[in-house]
C-alpha positions in Angstrom: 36.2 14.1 47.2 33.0 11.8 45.9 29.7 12.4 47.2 28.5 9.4 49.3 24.8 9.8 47.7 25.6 9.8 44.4 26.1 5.7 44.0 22.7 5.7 46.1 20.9 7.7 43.8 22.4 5.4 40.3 22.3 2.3 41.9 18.2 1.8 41.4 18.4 3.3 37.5 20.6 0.3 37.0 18.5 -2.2 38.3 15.4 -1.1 36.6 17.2 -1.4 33.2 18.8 -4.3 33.7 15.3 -5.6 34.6 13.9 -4.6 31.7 15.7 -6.3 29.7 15.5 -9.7 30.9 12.0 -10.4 30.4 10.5 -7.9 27.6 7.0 -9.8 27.6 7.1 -9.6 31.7 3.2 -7.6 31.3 2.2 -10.5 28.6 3.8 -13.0 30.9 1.3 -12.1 34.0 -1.7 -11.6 31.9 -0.9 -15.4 30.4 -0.9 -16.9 33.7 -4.4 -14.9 34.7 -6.1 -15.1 32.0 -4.9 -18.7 29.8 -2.9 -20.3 31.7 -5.9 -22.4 33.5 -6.3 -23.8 29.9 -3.5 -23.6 28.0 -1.3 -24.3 30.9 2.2 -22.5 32.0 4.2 -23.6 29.5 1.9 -23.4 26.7 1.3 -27.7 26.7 -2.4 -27.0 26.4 -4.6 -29.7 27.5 -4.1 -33.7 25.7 -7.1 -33.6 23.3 -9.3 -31.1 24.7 -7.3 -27.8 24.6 -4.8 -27.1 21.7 -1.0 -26.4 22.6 0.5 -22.8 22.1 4.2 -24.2 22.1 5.8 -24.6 18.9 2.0 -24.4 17.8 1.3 -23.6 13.7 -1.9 -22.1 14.6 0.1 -18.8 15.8 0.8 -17.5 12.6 -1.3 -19.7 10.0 -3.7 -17.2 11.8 -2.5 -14.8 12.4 -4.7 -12.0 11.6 -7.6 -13.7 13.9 -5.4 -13.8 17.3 -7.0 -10.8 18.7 -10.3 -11.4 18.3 -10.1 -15.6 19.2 -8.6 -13.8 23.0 -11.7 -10.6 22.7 -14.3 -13.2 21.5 -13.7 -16.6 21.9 -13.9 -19.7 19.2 -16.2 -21.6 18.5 -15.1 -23.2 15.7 -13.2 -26.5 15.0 -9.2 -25.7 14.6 -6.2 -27.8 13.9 -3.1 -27.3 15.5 -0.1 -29.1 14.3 -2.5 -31.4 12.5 -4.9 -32.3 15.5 -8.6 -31.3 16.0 -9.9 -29.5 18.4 -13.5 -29.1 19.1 -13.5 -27.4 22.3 -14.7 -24.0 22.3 -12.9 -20.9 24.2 -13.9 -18.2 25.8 -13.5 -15.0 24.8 -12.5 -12.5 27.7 -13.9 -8.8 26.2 -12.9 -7.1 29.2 -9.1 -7.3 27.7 -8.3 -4.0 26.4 -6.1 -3.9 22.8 -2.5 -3.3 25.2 -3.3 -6.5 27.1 -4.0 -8.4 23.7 -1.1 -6.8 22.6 1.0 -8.3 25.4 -0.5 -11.3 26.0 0.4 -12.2 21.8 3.7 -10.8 22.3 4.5 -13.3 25.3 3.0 -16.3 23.5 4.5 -15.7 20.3 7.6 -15.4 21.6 7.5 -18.0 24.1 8.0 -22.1 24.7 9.8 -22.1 21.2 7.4 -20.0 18.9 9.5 -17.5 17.1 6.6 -15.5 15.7 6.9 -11.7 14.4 5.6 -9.5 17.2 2.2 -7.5 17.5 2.6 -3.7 17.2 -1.1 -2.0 19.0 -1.8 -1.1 16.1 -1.6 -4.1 14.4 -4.0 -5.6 17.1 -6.7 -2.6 16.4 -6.4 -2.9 12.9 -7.3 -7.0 13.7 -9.9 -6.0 16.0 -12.1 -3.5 13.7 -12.4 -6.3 11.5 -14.2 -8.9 13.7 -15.3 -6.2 16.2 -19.1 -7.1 17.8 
């Protein structure tokens, strides 16, 4: 004879890991939309002439190494993304700790066509100490 509470008790472990594996950048996902999103817009677009695209952009990993510290500290300098200049400068948000970098590269890179290799944290603090304030 079964016991009635033991499909009750499985029933939520399988949900969680199913719903872990749809969206593996689901923390980088909600820190996009709080934190770039404004600019960068929800599907990565950016903003026609002012703000540079992060779909299919070749900025991502012709930079790689400064990704961390452009989200930490801002940019001020002029870039070109997919052969067009930007000039606008971005804000750096220094109240993101090196998990929510982390995430928020993970997401982008891996989003809106960019097929970029992923951030490991300590990858991000080893970017970090080098352009640290």
């Amino acid at each position: 004879m079964r016991k009635k509470g033991s499909y009750s008790a499985i029933f939520p472990i399988i949900l969680f890991l199913a719903s872990c594996q749809t969206n593996p950048y689901r923390e980088g996902e909600r820190l996009y939309k709080n934190t770039c999103a404004n600019c960068h817009m929800d599907q990565g677009e950016g903003l026609r002439g002012l703000i540079p695209p992060l779909r299919n952009a070749d900025y991502l990993h012709l930079h790689r190494e400064k990704l961390p510290c452009v989200l930490k500290y801002g940019l001020t300098d002029t870039i070109s993304v997919n052969g067009q200049t930007y000039t606008e400068q971005m804000p750096g948000v220094p109240t993101l700790t090196e998990i929510q970098i982390t995430n928020i590269l993970n997401y982008i890179n891996n989003s809106w066509g960019n097929q970029n290799a992923p951030y490991s944290l300590e990858d991000t603090r080893r970017m970090l100490e080098k352009c640290a304030r």
